[in-house]
C-alpha positions as CSV (number, residue, x, y, z in Angstrom):
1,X,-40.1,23.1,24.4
2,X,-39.4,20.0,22.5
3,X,-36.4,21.0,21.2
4,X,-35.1,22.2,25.1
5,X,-35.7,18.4,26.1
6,X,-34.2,16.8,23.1
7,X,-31.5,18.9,23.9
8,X,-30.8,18.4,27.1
9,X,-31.2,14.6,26.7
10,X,-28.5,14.7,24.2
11,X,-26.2,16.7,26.2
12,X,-26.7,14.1,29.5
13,X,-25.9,11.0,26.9
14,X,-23.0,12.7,25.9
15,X,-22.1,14.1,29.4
16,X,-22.0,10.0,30.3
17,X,-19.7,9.4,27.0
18,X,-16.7,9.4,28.6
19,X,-17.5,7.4,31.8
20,X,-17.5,4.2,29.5
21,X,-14.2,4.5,28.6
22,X,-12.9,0.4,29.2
23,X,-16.3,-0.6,29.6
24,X,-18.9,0.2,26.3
25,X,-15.2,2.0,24.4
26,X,-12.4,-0.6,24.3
27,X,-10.6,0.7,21.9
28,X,-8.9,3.7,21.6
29,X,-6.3,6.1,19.0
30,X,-4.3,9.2,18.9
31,X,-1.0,10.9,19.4
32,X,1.8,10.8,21.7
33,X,5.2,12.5,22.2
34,X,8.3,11.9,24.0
35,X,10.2,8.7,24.1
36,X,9.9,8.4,20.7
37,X,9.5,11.9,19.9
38,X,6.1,11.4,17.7
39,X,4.2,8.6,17.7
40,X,0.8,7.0,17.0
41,X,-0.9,4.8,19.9
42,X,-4.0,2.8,20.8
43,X,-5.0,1.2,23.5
44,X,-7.3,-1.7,24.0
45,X,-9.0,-2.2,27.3
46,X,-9.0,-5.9,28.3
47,X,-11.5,-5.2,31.0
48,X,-12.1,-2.2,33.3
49,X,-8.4,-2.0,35.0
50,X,-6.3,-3.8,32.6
51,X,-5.1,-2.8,28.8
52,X,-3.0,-3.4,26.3
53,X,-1.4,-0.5,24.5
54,X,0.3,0.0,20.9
55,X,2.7,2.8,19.8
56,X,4.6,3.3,16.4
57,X,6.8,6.2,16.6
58,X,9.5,7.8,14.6
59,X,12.8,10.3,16.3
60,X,14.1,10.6,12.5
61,X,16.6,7.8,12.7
62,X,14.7,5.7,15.0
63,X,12.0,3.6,14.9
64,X,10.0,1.6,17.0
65,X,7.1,-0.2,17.8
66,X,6.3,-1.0,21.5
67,X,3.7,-2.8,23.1
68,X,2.6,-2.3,26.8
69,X,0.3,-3.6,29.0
70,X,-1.3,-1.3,31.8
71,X,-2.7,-2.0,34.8
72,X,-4.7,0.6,37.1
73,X,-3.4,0.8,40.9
74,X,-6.4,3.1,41.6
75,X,-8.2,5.8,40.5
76,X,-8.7,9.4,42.2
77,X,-11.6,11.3,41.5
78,X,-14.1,8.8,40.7
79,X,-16.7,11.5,42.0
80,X,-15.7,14.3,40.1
81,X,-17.8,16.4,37.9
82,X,-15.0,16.5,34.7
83,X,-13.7,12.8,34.9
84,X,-11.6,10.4,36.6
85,X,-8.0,10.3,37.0
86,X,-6.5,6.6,37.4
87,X,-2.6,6.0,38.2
88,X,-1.7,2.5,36.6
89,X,1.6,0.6,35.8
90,X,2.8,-0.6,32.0
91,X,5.3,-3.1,31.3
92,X,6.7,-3.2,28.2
93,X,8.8,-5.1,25.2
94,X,10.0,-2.6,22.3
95,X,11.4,-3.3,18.8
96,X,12.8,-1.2,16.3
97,X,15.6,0.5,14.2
98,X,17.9,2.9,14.5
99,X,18.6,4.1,10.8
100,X,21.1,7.1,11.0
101,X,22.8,7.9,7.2
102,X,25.8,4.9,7.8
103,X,23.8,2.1,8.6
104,X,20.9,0.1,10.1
105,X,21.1,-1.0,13.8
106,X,18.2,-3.0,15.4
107,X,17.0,-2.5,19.1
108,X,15.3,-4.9,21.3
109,X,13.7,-3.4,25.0
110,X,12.0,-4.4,28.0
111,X,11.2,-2.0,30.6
112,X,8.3,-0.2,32.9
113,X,6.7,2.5,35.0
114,X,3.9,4.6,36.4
115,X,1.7,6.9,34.4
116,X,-1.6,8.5,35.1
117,X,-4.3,9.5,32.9
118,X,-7.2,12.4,32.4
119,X,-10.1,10.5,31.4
120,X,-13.0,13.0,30.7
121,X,-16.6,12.4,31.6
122,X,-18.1,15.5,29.2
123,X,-16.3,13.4,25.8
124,X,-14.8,9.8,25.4
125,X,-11.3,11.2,25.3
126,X,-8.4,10.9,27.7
127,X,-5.0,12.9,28.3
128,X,-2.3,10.9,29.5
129,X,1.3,10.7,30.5
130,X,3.7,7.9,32.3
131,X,7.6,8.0,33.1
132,X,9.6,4.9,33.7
133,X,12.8,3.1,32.5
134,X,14.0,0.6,29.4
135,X,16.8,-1.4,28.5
136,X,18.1,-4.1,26.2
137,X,20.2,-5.0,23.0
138,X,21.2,-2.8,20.7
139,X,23.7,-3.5,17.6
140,X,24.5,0.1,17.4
141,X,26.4,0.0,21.1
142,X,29.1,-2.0,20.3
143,X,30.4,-0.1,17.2
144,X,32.7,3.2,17.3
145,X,29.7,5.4,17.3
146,X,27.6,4.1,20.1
147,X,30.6,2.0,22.0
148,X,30.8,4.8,24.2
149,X,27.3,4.6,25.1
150,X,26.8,1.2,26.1
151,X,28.8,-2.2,27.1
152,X,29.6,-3.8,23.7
153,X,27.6,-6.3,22.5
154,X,26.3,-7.8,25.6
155,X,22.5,-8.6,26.2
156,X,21.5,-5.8,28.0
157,X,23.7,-2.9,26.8
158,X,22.0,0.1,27.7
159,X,19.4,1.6,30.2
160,X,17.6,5.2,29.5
161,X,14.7,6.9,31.0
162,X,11.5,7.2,29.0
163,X,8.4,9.9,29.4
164,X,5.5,10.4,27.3
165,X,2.5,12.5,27.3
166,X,-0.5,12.1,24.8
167,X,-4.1,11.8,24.1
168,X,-6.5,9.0,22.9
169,X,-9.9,9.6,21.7
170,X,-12.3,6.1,22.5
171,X,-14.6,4.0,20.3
């Protein structure tokens, strides 16, 4: 009998786990793909709406490092059984490299979106995935390879859609 209760008091702490997600677990790591193709991330909840993301990811012969911050519009489900499903916004400012075999050409990005994410009540995980647009300065669109691509060397020389999906487990 003892065991049966310590059992089930486990499974309701852990049941409540993932509820805390940006209040008790701040921080949190794992995987994404899509713009750039793989990439590690972590997010950092700066209180229960509002975060600040982190994502270093590779496409072969380019890298980057961007840096978002989100912002919940609102959240469905808040009475669901599973989790919680917020919709938020992210701004964001990207650096990196493109590094193809003939050179090194550095990239500078601003840009935004929507995105929405699974948070689950049963573990402190969440499944997530947000579309949007980025532009900026890039060395590699005024020469002959990307010239085509872009206008030259001016400030903001090129504008492309971005859309990730990935998964963060909290702490």
């Amino acid at each position: 009998m003892f065991s049966f209760v310590a059992a089930l008091a486990l499974s309701s702490h852990l049941a409540h786990a993932g509820s805390e997600i940006g209040t008790d677990k701040k921080f949190g790591i794992g995987g994404s793909t899509g713009d750039p193709y793989i990439a590690v991330t972590g997010k950092y909840w700066l209180n229960e709406k509002s975060g600040i993301v982190g994502t270093f990811g590779t496409t072969i012969v380019y890298q980057t490092l961007r840096v978002d911050y989100e912002s919940n519009i609102v959240t469905f489900g808040k009475d669901w059984s599973f989790g919680q499903l917020p919709l938020y916004w992210h701004a964001d400012l990207e650096v990196g490299a493109y590094t193809p075999y003939y050179g090194l050409y550095p990239r500078f990005a601003v840009g935004g979106g929507v995105g929405v994410a699974l948070q689950f009540d049963s573990i402190p995980a969440e499944v997530f995935s947000n579309v949007g647009l980025t532009g900026g300065y890039s060395s590699f669109c005024g020469n002959s390879y990307g010239g085509a691509y872009g206008t030259g060397f001016a400030l903001f020389c090129y504008i492309n859609p971005i859309a990730t999906l990935g998964g963060r487990w909290y702490f």
